[in-house]
BADREN-639132 format. One record per residue (C-alpha): residue in three letters; y, x, z. Coordinates in Angstrom, 2 decimals, decimal comma. Layout:
N
   aa        v        u        w
  ala        Y        X        Z
...
This chain:
219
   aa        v        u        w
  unk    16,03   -31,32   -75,40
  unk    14,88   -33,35   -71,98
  unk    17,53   -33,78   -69,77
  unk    18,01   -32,22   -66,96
  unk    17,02   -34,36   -64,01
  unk    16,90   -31,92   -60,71
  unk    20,06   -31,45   -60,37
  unk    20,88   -32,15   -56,61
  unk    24,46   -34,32   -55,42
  unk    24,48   -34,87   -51,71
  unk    27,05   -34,17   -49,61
  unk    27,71   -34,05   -45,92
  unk    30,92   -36,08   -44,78
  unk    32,34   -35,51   -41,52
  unk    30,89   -37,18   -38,77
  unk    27,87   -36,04   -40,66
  unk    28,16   -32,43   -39,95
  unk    29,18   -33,38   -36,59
  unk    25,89   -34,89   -35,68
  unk    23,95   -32,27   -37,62
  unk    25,41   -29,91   -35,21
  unk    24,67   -31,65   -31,95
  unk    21,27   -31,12   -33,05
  unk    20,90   -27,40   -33,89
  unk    20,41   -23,97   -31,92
  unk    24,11   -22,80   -30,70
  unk    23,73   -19,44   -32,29
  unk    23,20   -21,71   -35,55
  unk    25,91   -24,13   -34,86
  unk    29,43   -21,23   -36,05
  unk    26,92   -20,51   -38,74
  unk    26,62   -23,90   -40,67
  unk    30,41   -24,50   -39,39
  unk    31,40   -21,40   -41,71
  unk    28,76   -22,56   -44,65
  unk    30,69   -25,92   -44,45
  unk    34,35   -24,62   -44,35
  unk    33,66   -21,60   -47,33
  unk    30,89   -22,86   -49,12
  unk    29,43   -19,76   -48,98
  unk    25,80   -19,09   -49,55
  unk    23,99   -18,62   -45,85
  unk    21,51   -16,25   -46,72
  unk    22,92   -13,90   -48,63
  unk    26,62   -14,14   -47,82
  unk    26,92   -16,04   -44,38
  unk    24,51   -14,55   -41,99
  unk    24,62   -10,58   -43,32
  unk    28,62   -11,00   -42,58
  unk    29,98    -8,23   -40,25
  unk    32,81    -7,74   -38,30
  unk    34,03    -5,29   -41,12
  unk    34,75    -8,12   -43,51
  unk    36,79    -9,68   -40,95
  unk    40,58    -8,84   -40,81
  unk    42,13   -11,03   -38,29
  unk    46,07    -9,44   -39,15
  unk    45,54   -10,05   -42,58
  unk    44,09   -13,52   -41,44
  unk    41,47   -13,61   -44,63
  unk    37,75   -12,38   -45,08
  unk    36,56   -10,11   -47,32
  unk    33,02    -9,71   -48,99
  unk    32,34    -6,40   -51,32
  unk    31,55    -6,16   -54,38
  unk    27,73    -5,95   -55,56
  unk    27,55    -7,89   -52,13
  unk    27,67   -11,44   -53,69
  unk    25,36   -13,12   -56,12
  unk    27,70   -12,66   -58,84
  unk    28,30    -8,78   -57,79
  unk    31,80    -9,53   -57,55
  unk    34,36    -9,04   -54,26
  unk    35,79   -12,02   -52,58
  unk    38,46   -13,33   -50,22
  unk    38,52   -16,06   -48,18
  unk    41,90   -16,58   -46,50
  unk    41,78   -18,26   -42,69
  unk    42,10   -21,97   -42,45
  unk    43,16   -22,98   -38,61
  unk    39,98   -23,93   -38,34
  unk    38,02   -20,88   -39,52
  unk    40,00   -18,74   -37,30
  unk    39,02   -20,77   -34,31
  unk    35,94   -20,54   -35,21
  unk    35,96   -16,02   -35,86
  unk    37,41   -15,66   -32,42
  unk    35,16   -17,73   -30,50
  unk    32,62   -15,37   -32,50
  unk    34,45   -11,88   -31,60
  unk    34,69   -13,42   -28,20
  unk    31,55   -13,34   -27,74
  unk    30,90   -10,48   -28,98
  unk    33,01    -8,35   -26,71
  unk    31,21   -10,21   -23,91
  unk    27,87    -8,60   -25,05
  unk    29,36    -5,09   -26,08
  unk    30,36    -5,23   -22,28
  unk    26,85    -5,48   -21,24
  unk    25,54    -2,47   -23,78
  unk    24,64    -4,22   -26,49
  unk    26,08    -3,35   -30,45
  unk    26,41    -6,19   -32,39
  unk    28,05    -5,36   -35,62
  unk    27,32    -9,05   -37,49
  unk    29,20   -11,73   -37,17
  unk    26,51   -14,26   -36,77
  unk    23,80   -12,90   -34,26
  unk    21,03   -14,49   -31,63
  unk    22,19   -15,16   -28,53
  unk    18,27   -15,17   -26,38
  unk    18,10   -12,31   -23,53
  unk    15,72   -10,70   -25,60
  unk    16,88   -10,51   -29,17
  unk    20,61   -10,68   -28,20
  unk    22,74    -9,02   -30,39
  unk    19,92    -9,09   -33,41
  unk    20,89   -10,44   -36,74
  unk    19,95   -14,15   -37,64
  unk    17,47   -12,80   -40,89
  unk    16,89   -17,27   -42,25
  unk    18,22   -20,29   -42,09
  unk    14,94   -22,27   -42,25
  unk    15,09   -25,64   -44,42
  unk    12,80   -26,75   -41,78
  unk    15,14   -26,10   -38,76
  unk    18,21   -28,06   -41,29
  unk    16,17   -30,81   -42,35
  unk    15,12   -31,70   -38,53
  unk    18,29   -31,95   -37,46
  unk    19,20   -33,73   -40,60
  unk    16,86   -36,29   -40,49
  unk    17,91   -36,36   -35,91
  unk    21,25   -37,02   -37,42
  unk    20,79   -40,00   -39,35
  unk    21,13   -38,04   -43,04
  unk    17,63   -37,51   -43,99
  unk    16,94   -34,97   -47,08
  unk    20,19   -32,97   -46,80
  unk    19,56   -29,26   -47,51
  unk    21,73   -26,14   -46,35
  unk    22,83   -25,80   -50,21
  unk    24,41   -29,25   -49,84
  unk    27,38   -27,47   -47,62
  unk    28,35   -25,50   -50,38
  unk    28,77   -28,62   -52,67
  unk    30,36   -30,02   -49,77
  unk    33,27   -27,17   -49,55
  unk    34,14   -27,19   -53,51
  unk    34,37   -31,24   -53,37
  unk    36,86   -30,65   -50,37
  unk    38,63   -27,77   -51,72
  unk    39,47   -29,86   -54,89
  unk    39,78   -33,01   -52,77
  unk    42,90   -30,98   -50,99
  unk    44,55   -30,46   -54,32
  unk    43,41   -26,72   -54,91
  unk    42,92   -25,46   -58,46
  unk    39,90   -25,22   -59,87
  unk    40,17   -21,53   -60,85
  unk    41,29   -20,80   -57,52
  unk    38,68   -22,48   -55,50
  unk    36,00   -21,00   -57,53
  unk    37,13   -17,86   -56,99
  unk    36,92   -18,77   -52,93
  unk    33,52   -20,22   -53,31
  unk    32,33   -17,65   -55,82
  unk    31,44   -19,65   -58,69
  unk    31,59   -17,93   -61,68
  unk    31,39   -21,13   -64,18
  unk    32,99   -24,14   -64,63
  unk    29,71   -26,13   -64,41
  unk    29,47   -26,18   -61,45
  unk    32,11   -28,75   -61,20
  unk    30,93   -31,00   -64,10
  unk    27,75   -30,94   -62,23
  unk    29,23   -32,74   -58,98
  unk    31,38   -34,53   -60,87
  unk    34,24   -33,98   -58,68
  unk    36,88   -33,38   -60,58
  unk    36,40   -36,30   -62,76
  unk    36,44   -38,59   -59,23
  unk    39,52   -36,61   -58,36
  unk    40,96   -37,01   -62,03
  unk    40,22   -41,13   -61,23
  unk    41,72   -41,12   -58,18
  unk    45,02   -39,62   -59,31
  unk    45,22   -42,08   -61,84
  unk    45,32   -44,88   -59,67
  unk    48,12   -43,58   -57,71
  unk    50,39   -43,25   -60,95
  unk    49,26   -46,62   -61,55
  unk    50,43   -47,82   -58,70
  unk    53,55   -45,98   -58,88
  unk    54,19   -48,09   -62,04
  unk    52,85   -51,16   -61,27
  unk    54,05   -51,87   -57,91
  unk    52,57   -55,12   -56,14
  unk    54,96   -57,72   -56,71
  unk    54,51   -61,33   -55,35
  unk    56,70   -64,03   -57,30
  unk    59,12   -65,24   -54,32
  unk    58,01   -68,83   -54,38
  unk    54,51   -68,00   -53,53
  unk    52,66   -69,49   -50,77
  unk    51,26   -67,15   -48,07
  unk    48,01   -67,74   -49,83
  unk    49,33   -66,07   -53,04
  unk    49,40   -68,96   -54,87
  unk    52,51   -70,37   -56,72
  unk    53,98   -73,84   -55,75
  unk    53,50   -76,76   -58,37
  unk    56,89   -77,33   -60,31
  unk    57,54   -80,91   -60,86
  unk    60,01   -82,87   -63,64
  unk    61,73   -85,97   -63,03
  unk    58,77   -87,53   -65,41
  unk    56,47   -86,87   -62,56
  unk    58,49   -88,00   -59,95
């Protein structure tokens, strides 16, 4: 058997994302924010959200079975962050119920003539631009969703549970990333360290090195 060689690993850090965004449509911008915080897949579970799946008392979001690529249900529980993010979206969206218009998606385009109307694609084209604006040149959309299970198991969540937030249905998926193993290596240097404290002998120099001990034969 060949080995499998097409297996994609980029990620987006932080300031990444942030200059991705400067560089996309606004009515894009919450929707790639979302994609980056859930890890969720944009076409099929980002942009056909509705306000339906949102339950702002409950502070989680909820997707319905046979909805998701795996057919199963899922709930995403509100990070500060997220929340911001859903009522900067429902505030806008009272704004254009006000003027007549009934916008039942979360996500929508915000032009005077298709305001209100669903986002149908995320083009590769319109990511990779900005992308390659940004400085990070052959990023894809998919890479945010490899980009939320790194930093869901970077913060210490369980595997089990953050696949069930991300909707991964095997364990693969981690081995592919390797995540877990750079999380696993991580962790292991702090108990190192916890055991093998840096301690400098109390003659040494400021230079870390020790001071030459002489005998009365030297002297």
């Amino acid at each position: 058997m060949l080995k499998e060689r097409n297996v994609r690993t980029g990620f987006f850090e932080r300031e990444q994302i942030e200059r991705v965004l400067d560089h996309l449509p606004a009515a894009v911008r919450p929707v790639v924010r979302f994609a980056y915080i859930t890890g969720w897949r944009i076409p099929s579970e980002v942009l056909p959200l509705q306000w339906r799946h949102i339950d702002f008392e409950a502070r989680v979001i909820r997707l319905d079975p046979h909805t998701t690529k795996n057919d199963e249900g899922r709930t995403f529980p509100f990070t500060d962050v997220l929340q911001h993010l859903l009522e900067a979206q429902k505030v806008e969206h009272d704004r254009i119920r006000a003027e007549g218009v009934l916008c039942p998606w979360v996500f929508h385009r915000t032009g005077k003539k298709v305001k209100g109307k669903p986002i149908v694609r995320f083009t590769k084209a319109c990511g990779g631009r900005a992308c390659a604006q940004a400085g990070c040149p052959g990023r894809i959309p998919h890479d945010l969703r490899r980009t939320a299970v790194r930093n869901l198991v970077r913060a210490g969540i369980p595997e089990r549970v953050a696949m069930q937030m991300t909707g991964h249905k095997t364990r693969s998926v981690f081995e592919r990333y390797n995540i877990v193993s750079e999380c696993d290596l991580v962790e292991a240097a702090k108990k190192l360290n916890a055991i093998q404290p840096v301690q400098l002998p109390a003659d040494s120099d400021p230079h870390g090195q020790s001071p030459i001990k002489t005998t009365p034969a030297d002297q």
